[in-house]
C-alpha positions as CSV (number, residue, x, y, z in Angstrom):
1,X,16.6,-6.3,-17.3
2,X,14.1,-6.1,-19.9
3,X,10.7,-5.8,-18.8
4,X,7.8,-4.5,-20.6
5,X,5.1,-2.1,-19.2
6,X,2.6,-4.6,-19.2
7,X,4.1,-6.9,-17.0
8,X,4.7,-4.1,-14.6
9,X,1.0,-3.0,-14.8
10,X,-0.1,-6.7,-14.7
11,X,2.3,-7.2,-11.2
12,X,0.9,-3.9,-10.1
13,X,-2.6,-5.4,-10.3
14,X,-1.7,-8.3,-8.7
15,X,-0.6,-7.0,-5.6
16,X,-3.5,-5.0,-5.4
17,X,-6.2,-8.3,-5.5
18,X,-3.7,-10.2,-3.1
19,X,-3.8,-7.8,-0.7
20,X,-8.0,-7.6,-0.9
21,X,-7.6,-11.5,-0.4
22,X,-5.5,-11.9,2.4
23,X,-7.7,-12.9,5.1
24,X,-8.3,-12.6,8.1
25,X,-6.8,-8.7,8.0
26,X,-8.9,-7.5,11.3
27,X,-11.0,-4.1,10.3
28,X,-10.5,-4.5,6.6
29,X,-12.3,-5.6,3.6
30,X,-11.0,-8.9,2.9
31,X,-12.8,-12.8,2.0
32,X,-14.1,-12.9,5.1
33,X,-16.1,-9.4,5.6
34,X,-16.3,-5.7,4.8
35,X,-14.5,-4.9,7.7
36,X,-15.0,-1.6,9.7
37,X,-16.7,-0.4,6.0
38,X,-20.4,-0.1,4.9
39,X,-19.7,1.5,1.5
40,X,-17.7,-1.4,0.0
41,X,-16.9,-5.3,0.0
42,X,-14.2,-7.7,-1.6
43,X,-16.0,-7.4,-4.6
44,X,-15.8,-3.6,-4.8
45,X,-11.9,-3.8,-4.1
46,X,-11.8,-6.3,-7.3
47,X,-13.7,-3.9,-9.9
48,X,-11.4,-1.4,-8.6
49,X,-8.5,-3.4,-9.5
50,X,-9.7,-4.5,-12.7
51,X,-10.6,-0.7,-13.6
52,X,-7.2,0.0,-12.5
53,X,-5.1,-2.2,-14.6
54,X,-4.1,0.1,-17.8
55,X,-3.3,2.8,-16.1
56,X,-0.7,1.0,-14.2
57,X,0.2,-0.2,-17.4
58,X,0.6,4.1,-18.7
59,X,2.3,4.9,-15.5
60,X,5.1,2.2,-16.6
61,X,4.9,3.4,-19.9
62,X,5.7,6.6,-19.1
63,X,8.8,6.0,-17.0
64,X,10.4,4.0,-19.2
65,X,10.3,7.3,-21.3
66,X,11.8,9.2,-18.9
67,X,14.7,7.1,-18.5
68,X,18.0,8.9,-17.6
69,X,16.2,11.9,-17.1
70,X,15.9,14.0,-13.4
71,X,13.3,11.9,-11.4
72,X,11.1,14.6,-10.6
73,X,10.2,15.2,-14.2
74,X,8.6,11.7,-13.9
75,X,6.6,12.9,-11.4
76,X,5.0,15.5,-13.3
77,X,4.5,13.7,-16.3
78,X,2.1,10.8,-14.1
79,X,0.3,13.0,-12.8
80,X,-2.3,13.5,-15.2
81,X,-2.4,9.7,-15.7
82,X,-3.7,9.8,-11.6
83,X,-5.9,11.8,-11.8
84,X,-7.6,9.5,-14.6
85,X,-6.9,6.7,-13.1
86,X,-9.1,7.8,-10.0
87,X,-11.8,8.9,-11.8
88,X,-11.8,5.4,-13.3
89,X,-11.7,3.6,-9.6
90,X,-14.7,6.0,-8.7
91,X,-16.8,5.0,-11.7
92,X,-16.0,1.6,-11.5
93,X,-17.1,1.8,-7.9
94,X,-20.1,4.0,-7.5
95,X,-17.8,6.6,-6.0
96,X,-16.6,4.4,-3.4
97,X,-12.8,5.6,-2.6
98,X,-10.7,1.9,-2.9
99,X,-7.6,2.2,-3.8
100,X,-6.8,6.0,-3.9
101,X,-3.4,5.3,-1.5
102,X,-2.8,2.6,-4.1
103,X,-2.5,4.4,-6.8
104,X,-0.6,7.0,-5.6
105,X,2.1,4.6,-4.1
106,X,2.0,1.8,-6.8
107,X,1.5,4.5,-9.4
108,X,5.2,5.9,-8.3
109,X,6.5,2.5,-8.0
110,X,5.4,1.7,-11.7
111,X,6.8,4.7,-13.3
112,X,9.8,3.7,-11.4
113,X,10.3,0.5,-12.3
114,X,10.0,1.3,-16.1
115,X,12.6,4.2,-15.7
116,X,14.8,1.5,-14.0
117,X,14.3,-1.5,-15.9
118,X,14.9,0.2,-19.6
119,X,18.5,1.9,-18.0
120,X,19.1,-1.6,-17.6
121,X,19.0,-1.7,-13.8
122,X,17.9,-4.5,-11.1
123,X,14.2,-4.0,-10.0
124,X,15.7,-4.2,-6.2
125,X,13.4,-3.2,-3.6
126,X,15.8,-0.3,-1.9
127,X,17.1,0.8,-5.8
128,X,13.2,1.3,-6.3
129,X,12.1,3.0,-3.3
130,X,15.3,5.0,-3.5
131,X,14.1,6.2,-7.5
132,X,10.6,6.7,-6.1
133,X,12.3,9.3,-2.8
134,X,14.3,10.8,-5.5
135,X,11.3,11.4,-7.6
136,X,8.6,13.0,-4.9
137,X,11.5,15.0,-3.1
138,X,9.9,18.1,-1.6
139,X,6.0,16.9,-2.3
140,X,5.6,16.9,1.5
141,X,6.4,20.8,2.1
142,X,4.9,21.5,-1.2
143,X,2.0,20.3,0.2
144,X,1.7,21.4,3.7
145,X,2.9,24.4,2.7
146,X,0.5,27.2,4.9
147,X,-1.7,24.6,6.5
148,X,-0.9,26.1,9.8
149,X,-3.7,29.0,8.7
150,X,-6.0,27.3,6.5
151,X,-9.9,27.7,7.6
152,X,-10.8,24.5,6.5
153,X,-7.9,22.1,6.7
154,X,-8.5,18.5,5.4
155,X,-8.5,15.2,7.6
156,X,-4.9,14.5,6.3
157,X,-3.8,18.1,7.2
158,X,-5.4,17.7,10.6
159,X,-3.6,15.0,11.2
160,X,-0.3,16.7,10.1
161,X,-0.7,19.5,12.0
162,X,-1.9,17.3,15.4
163,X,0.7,14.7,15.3
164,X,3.4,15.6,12.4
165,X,2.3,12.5,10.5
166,X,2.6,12.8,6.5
167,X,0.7,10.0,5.2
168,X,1.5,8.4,2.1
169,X,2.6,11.2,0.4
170,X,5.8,10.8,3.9
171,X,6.3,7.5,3.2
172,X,6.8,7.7,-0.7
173,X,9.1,11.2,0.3
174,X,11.1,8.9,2.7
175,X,11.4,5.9,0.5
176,X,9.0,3.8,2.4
177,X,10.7,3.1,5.0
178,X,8.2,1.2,7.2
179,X,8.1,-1.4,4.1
180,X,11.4,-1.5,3.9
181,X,12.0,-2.5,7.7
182,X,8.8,-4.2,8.5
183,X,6.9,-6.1,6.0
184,X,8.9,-6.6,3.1
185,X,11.7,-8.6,5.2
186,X,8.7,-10.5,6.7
187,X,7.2,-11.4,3.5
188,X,10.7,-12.2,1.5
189,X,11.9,-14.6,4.2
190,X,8.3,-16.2,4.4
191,X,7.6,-16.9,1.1
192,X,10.9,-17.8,0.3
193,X,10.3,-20.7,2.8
194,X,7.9,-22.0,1.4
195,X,5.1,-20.9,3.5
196,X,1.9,-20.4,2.2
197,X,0.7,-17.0,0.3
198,X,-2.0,-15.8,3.1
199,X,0.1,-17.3,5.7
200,X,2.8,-15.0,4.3
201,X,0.8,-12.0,3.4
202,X,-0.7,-11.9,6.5
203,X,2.1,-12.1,8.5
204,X,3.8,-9.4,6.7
205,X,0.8,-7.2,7.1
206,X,0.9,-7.6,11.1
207,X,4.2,-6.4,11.7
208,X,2.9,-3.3,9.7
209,X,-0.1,-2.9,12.0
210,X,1.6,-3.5,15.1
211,X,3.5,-1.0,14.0
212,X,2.6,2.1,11.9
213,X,0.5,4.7,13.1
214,X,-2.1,4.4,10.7
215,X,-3.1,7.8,9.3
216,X,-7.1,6.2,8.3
217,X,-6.9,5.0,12.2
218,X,-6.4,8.1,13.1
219,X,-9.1,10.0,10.9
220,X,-11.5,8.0,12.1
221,X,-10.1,7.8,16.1
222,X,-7.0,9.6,18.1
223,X,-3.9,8.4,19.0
224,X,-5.1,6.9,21.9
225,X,-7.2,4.2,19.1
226,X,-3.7,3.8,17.6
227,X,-1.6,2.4,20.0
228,X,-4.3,-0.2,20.9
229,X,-4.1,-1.4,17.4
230,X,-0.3,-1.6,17.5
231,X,-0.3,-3.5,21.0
232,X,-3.3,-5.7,20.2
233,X,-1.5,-6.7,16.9
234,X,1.8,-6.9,19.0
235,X,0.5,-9.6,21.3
236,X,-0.9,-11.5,18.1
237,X,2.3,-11.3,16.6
238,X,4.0,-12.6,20.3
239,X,2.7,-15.8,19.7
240,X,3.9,-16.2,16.2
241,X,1.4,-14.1,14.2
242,X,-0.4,-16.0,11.4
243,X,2.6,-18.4,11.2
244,X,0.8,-20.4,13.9
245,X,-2.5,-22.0,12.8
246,X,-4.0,-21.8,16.3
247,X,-4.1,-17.6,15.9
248,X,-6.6,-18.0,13.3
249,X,-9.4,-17.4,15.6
250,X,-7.4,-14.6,17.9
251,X,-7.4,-12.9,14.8
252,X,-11.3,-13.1,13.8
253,X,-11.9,-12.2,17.1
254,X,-9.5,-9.2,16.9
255,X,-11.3,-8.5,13.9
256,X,-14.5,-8.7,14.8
257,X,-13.4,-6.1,17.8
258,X,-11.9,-3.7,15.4
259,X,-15.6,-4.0,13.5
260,X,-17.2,-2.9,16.8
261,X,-14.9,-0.2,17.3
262,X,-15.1,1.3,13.8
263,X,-11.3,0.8,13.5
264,X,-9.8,-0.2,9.7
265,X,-6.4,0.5,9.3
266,X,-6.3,1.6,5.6
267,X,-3.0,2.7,5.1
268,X,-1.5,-0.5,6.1
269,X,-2.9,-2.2,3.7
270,X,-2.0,0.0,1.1
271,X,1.2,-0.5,2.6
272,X,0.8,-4.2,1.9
273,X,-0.2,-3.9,-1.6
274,X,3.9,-1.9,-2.3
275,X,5.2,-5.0,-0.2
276,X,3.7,-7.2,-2.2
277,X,4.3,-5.5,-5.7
278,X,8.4,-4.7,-4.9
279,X,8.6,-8.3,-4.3
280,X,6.8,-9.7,-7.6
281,X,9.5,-7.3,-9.4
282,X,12.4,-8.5,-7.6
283,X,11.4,-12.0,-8.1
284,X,9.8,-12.4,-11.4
285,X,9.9,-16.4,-11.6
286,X,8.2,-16.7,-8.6
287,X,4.7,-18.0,-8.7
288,X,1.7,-18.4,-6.3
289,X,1.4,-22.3,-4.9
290,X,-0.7,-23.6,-2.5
């Protein structure tokens, strides 16, 4: 499959400004508010992506020379690239972190796909994810490595260490697994019936909150805060989600709640953004209708 490193980048970019504009995503930044955040708006998400673009772009570049080599080697040789590329997000934003999950996940997934696609192999979801597990093997113990006696342990670390939750650096290690069984099944069968894109999105990103522990949730509440997201988007999702019309307003409501409570579940949404950017690679003709 031949695929050049712009398209990648440009797909990359894509799902990163779909998933800003899927609306109503309770607690988030999306079209209709800032969500449970002070510090940014749609608008902030949307210089983000736009300062974001090339370097999804280099990280495709890259992979694509690293073909046929060992997958961790990859992983070295992006790094560099991430670092610029969130220097770029926080000058394009004020210093307003947007999209640091993002470019750690889609990052990976870019380099990915270019490895893949010059072998000559099918951008499949699970061939993808698989490349990116192979690729970050050991990053998790790497990087909890002594955080059991460190003075001043991070939020992600304390979380790790209270509940045994990775983050995003788990779910890249595992091969994304909640995608992979939640929203990307969702979203495929959805927009492959011809339902519409925030009807679709939307959906996909609910069965993602009702059912992740969401590590940003968690920095900002307990576990406690975490299950009522999952069973308030559970009983959304009970009567049919954003697939029925009529839930609209349950879920401005819900989100309006989540404001109240100081509740945005971050890492979902990130989440979102790799559902959304494995299935613009796996299906390349398709195009946004209305």
């Amino acid at each position: 499959m031949i695929i050049l490193p712009q398209e990648i980048g440009r797909l990359a970019t894509q799902a990163i400004l779909y998933e800003a504009a899927v609306s109503p995503k309770p607690g988030l930044v999306d079209r209709r508010n800032a969500g449970a955040h002070k510090d940014m708006d749609v608008f902030t998400f949307l210089a983000s992506a736009a300062a974001l673009s090339p370097y999804f772009v280099q990280f495709a570049q890259i992979g694509m020379e690293h073909v046929n080599q060992d997958p961790k080697t990859l992983l070295r040789a992006i790094r560099k690239v991430g670092i610029e590329a969130e220097q770029a997000m926080l000058g394009a934003t004020a210093g307003v972190n947007t999209h640091k999950g993002a470019i750690f996940s889609l990052g990976l997934i870019c380099a990915a796909a270019g490895s893949l696609a010059t072998a000559d192999i099918d951008l499949e979801p699970q061939t993808i994810v698989d490349y990116v597990s192979d690729m970050t093997m050991g990053i998790c113990e790497h990087e909890y490595q002594g955080v059991e006696v460190k003075q001043n342990p991070t939020k992600g670390e304390q979380i790790y260490l209270k509940y045994g939750l990775r983050g995003v650096r788990g779910e890249a290690q595992a091969g994304f697994p909640n995608v992979m069984k939640y929203s990307y099944p969702v979203l495929k069968r959805c927009l492959l019936q011809k339902q519409s894109g925030n009807t679709s999105m939307l959906q996909a990103y609910l069965h993602l909150a009702g059912n992740v522990d969401d590590t940003n949730v968690l920095g900002r509440h307990d576990m406690e805060m975490s299950n009522y997201v999952k069973s308030e988007t559970k009983r959304i999702l009970a009567l049919g989600g954003a697939l029925e019309q009529k839930n609209m307003v349950l879920l401005e409501e819900m989100d309006d709640d989540f404001i109240n409570k100081n509740i945005s579940p971050g890492g979902c949404a990130d989440l979102l953004a790799v559902t959304l950017f494995l299935f613009f690679l796996a299906h390349p003709l398709w195009k946004y209708k209305v």
